[in-house]
N, C-alpha and C positions, 0 to 999 in steps of 0.2 A: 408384270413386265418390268424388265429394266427401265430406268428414269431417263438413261442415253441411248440412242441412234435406236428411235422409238419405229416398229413396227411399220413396215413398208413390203408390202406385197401386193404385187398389180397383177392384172389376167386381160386376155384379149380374145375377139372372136373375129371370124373370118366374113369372108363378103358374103354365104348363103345365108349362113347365120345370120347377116342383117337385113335378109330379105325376109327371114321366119321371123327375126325380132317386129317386124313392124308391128303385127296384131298388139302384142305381146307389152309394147311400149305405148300404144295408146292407149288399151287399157289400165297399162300400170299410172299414165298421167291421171284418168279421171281418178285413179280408185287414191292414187298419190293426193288429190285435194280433200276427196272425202274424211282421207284420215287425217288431215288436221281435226275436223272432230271428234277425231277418236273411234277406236273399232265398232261401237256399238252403233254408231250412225253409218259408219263404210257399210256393217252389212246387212244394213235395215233397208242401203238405198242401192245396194248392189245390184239386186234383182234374184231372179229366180236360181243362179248360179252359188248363191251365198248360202242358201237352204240346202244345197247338192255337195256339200263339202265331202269328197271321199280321202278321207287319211291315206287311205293304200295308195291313192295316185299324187298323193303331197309328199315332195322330196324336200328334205330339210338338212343341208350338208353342217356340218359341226366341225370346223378350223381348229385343229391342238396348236397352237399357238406354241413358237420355238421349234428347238430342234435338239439331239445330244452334242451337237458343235456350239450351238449356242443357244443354251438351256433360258435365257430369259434372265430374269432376278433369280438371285440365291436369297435362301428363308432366315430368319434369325437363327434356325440350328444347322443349316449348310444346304437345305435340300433345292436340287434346282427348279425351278419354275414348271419346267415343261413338264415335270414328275406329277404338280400338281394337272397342271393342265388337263393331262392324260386323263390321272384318275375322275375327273370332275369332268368332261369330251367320254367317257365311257360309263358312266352313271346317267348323262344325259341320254344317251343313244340307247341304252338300254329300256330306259320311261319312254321315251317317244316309240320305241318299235312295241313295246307290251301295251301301248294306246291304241295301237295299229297303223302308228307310220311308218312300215316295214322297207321303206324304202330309205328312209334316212340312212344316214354315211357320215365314216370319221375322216377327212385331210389330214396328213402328217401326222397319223398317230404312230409310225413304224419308227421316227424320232431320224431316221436318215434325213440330212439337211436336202431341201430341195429349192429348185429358182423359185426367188421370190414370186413371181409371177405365176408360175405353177396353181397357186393355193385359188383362188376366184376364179379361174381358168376352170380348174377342176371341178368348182360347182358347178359352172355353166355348162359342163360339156356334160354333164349327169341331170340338168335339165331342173337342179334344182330351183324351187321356188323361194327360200329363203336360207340367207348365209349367218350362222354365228359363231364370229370367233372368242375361244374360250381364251382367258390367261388370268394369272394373279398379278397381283400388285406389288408396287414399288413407293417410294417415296424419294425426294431430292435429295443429296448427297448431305447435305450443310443439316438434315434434320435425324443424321446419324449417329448413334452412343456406341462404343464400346461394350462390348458383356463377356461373359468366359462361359465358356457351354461344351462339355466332355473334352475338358480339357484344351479347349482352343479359345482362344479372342476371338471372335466375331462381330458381326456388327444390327445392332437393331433401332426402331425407332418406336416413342410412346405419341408421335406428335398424330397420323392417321391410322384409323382404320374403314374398313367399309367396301359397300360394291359401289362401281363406278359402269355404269353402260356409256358409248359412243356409237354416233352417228356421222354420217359427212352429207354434204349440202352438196358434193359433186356424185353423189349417187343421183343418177336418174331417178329413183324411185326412194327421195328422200323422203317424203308423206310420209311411206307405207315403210322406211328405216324408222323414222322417229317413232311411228305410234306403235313395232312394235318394241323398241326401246322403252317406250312408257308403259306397255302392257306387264314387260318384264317386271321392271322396276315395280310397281303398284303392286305387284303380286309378292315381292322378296318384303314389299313392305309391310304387308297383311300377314308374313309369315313371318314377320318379326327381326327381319334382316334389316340393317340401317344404309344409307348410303357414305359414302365419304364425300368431304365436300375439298378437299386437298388440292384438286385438279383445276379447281378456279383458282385459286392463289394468284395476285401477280407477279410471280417470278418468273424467273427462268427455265423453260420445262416445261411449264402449266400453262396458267392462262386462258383455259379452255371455256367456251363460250357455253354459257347456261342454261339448256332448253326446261328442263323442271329440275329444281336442286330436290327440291320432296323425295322425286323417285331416282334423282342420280346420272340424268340423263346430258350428257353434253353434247359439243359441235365439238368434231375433229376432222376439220376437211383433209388434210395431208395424209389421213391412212390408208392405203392404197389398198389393201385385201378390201375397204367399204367404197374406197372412190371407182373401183375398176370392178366392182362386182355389177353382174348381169341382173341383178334380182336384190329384193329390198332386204340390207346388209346391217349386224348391230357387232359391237366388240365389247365383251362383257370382262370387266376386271371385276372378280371373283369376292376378291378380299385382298386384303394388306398382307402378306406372306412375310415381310420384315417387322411385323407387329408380335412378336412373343406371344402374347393371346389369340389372338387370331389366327395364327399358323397354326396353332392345335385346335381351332375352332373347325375352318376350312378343312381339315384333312379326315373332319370325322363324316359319320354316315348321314348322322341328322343334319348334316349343313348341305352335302349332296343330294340330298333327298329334297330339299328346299328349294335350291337350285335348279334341279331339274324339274318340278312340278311347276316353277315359278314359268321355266322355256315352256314346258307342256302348253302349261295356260295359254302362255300367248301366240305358240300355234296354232293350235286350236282356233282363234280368232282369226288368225290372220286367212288358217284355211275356209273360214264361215263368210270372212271378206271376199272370198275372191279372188286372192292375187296370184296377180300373172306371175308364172315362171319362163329362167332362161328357155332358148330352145337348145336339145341337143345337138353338137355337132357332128 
């Protein structure tokens, strides 16, 4: 994702919708405290619901992040973000439906720019139980080189790379954002994937508040696709797409392949947990 005028997409729902939500929200508060200790405790103390995990009725919506009007970060060899996005939002969706989450769904994959609002809007009215938006990474301007690549100046940086997961604390259903933020994470980590630690920096841009740097996981209250999401929301920056190495890392099959096993995983949990999803509207 571009470094400026970072990611903002809100969703809302209507007044019946907040008469379905109520179940819906009180569950998600207990199961939200459980997972501060992590999913293995949420679905040990869930109850009998934790054991009944059916994937075919676990809807898992996957955010393409961007749009062709405005593609996100360009990569050190020109490609735009959303390019990545896609392919990495369709190798997920594909692992999760061949697991048997056949209900899962892509947002924004057709690349026509849509209201911001649209995008969490669209998980909730699909009933989704958990939202994750895909995108690659950026770096701050000031950490920018020069380079020449088929024949053009471009621009790259050697200072980050890595995955970066976000969370926001105006999600209703922070708990159950974070822990499976940290499922992610812990899993890209055991599969050999590093985090970047870039996004805490104190500058301008950054600054982001540290829930586990281990697995990569920060606080980003201002993101609107995780603030206004119906259901417990994470926003996965992939890898460093301005990193020369890394943008040939990210585009290959073994790093998609990692990625998506790493989301599987902590579906997976999240469905053994229990969590409540939006209601349809």
């Amino acid at each position: 994702m571009a470094p400026a005028a970072r990611r903002l997409r809100p969703g809302s729902a209507g007044a019946r919708g907040h008469d379905r939500a109520r179940p819906a929200r009180a569950a998600g508060a207990r199961l939200a405290a459980l997972c501060l200790l992590g999913w293995g405790a949420a679905a040990a103390v869930a109850g009998p619901a934790a054991a009944g995990c059916v994937a075919a009725d676990f809807v898992v919506a996957l955010d393409v992040g961007h749009d062709r009007a405005r593609p996100g970060a360009i990569s050190a060899r020109g490609v735009p973000e959303f390019d990545f996005n896609l392919a990495l939002a369709r190798a997920v969706l594909a692992t999760l439906q061949a697991a048997g989450f056949g209900r899962s769904f892509l947002i924004a994959d057709s690349g026509v720019p849509r209201v911001l609002r649209e995008r969490s809007a669209a998980a909730a009215q699909a009933g989704a139980q958990v939202l994750i938006s895909l995108h690659h990474d950026s770096v701050q301007e000031r950490y920018l080189e020069p380079w020449r690549f088929a024949g053009r100046v471009r621009d790259h940086t050697t200072h980050a790379r890595g995955f970066a997961l976000f969370v926001s604390a105006r999600n209703r259903f922070f708990g159950a954002s974070r822990a499976l933020a940290l499922a992610i994470g812990a899993a890209l980590r055991a599969a050999g994937r590093r985090p970047s630690s870039h996004h805490a920096e104190p500058i301008a841009g950054e600054s982001r508040p540290v829930i586990d740097a281990a697995r990569g996981v920060y606080r980003f209250d201002g993101l609107a696709v995780l603030r206004t999401a119906a259901m417990p929301a994470v926003l996965l920056e992939a890898g460093v797409i301005k990193h020369r190495e890394e943008e040939l890392v990210v585009a290959g099959a073994a790093f998609k392949a990692d990625v998506a096993g790493a989301i599987l995983g902590a579906v997976e949990q999240a469905c053994a947990a229990g969590l409540p999803g939006a209601p349809a509207e």
